[in-house]
C-alpha positions, 0 to 999 in steps of 0.5 A: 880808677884812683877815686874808686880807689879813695872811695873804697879805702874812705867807705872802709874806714867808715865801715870799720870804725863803726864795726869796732864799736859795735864788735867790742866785748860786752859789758858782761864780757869785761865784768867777768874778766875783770872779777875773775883775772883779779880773784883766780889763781895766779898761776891761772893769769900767768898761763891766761896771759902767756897763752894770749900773747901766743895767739895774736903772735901766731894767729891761733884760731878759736879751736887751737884756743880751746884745744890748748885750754883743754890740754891745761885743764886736763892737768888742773883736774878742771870741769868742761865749764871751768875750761870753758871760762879758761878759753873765754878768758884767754880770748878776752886777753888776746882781744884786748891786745887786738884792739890796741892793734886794730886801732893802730892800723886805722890810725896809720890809714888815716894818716896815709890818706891825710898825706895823700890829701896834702901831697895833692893839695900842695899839687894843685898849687903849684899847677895853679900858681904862675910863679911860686915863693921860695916860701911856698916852696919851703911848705911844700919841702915839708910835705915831701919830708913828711911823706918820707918820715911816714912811710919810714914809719915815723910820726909826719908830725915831728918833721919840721919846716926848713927855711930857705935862706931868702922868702923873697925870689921865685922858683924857676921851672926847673926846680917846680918839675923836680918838686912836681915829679918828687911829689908824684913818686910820694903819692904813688907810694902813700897809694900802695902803703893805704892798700897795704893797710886797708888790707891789714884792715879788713883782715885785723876786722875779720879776726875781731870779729870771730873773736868776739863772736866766740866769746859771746857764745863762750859767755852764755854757756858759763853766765849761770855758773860764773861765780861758781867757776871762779872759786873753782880757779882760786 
């Protein structure tokens, strides 16, 4: 059940990497939103930006965007192609902001299955080895407390190996069953942070794209017009 698991969360992250590259905003999508948001009326960008923000923050769909862009075009006196512009411009804020998110996600998953990938590597060892140096045991410190240091939220990479105070003596079984039990617990809960994320993953990846795809559709409705539009904003 567990390699099922791992090959399911690994065919995600494959997935998912090449959908993010293949959902990001066209060329045409970024030039657009680049001229206009550095030409349109400020007070255009504030409301742009503020509205964006409110998107992600609350997870508004494509309609609640458009609904709202009709309701602030309403009050600009706006054609239905400049209110249009005004949602696909919120869009492309709110997706900017997305990606960032998304690629966090992704980077935590990989850092979860890094740590599952140490944890049962250092495992292996000690099942493996007749007799363990207070030297490996150090290493396999480290693991545990960067196990911990993840699932606390911090960066694993920070944490620092502790020396014992002798290389030289074995550790007994005792200490080897404690270490064992401890890493177990550790694998078991990196288990269900990566399900937990995978999860945040897939759904992170189901939003991004019906963003891209409504401001694909968004795109051809005003790309004779963009020029036009813009002037109609300042």
């Amino acid at each position: 059940m567990k390699t099922l698991l791992a090959f399911l969360v690994c065919s995600l992250l494959l997935i998912t990497f090449t959908a993010t590259a293949q959902n990001e905003p066209s060329p045409q999508a970024e030039a657009f939103y680049n001229k206009a948001m550095a030409e349109i009326n400020s007070k255009h960008v504030r409301w742009i930006k503020t509205t964006a923000a409110e998107v992600n923050e609350k997870k508004l769909s494509d309609a609640d965007v458009m609904t709202r862009s009709k309701s602030y075009g309403v009050l600009g006196n706006m054609n239905g192609q400049d209110i249009e512009a005004i949602a696909f411009l919120v869009l492309m804020q709110a997706s900017k902001s997305a990606q960032e998110d998304l690629k966090a996600i992704m980077a935590k998953v990989k850092s979860i299955n890094e740590q599952k990938a140490k944890l049962r590597n250092a495992m292996n060892k000690i099942n493996s080895s007749r007799t363990i140096s207070n030297v490996q045991l150090d290493s396999f410190h480290l693991v545990i407390n960067q196990s911990k240091a993840l699932q606390k939220g911090n960066n694993p990479d920070t944490v620092k190996l502790a020396r014992s105070a002798s290389g030289k003596s074995t550790v007994n079984k005792k200490e080897l069953d404690a270490i064992k039990e401890k890493m177990k617990g550790d694998l078991d809960s990196m288990s269900e942070m990566g399900e937990m994320e995978s999860l945040r993953l897939q759904s992170a990846m189901d939003r991004m794209s019906k963003m891209n795809s409504t401001l694909s559709n968004l795109l051809k409705k005003i790309h004779d017009t963009q020029q036009s539009i813009i002037q109609n904003l300042k």
